[in-house]
DOBA-608724 format. One record per residue (C-alpha): residue in three letters; x negated, y negated, z negated; residue number from 1. Coordinates in steps of 0.25 Angstrom, whole numbers, always signed. Layout:
// residues N
+-----+-------+-------+-------+-----+
!  aa !    c1 !    c2 !    c3 !   i !
+-----+-------+-------+-------+-----+
! ALA !     X !     Y !     Z ! NUM !
...
+-----+-------+-------+-------+-----+
***
This chain:
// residues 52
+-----+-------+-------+-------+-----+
!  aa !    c1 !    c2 !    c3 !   i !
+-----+-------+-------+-------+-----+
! UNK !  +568 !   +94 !  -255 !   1 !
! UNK !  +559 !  +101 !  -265 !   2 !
! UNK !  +555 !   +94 !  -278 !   3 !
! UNK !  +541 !   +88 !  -281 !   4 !
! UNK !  +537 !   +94 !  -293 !   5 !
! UNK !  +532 !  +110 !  -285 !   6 !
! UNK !  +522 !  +116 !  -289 !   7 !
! UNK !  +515 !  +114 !  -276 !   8 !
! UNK !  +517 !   +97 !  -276 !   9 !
! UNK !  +512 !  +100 !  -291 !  10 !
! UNK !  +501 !  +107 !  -285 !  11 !
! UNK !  +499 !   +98 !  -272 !  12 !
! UNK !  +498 !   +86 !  -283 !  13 !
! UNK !  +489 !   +92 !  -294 !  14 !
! UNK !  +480 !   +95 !  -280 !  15 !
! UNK !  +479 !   +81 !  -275 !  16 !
! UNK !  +477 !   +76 !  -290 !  17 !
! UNK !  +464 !   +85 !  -290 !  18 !
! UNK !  +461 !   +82 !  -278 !  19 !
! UNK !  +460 !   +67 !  -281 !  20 !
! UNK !  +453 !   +69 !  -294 !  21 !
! UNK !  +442 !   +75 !  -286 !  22 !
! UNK !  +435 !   +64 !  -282 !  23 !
! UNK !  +435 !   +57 !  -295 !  24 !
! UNK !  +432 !   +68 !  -304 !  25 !
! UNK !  +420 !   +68 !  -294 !  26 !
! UNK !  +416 !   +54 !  -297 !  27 !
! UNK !  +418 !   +54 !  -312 !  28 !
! UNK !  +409 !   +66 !  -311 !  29 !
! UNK !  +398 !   +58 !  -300 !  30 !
! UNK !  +398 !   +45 !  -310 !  31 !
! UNK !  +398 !   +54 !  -325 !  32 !
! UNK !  +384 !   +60 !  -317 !  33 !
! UNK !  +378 !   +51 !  -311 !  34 !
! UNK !  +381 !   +38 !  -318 !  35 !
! UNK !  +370 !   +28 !  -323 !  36 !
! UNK !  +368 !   +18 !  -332 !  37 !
! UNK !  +367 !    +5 !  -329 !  38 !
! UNK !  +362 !    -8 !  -336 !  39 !
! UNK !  +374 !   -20 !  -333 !  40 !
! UNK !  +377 !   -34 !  -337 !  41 !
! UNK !  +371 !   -36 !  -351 !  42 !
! UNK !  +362 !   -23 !  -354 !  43 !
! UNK !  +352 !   -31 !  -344 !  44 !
! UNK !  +348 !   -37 !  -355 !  45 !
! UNK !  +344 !   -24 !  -363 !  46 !
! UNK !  +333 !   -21 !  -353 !  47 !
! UNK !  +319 !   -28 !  -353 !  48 !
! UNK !  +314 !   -35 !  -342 !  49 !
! UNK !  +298 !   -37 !  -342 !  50 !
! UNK !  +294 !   -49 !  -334 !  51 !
! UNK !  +279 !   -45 !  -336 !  52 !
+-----+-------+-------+-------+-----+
***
């Protein structure tokens, strides 16, 4: 029986840990670019509205 802490289980887990950082990394990146304000709630009442 070998023991759990190999350089190649160290190696196999720090893989799979990137691996699954990937994809949120990605989305982090995805909302930080393309991210918008917008008006909620209370701030409706900051905008005026012209019934003309």
């Amino acid at each position: 029986m070998t023991s759990p802490n190999t350089s190649k289980d160290k190696a196999l887990i720090f893989l799979t840990a990137i691996c699954c950082a990937i994809p949120f990394l990605y989305i982090v990146y995805l909302v930080n670019r393309y991210a918008v304000n917008v008006t909620f709630w209370d701030d409706w009442a900051h905008i005026p509205i012209s019934l003309e």
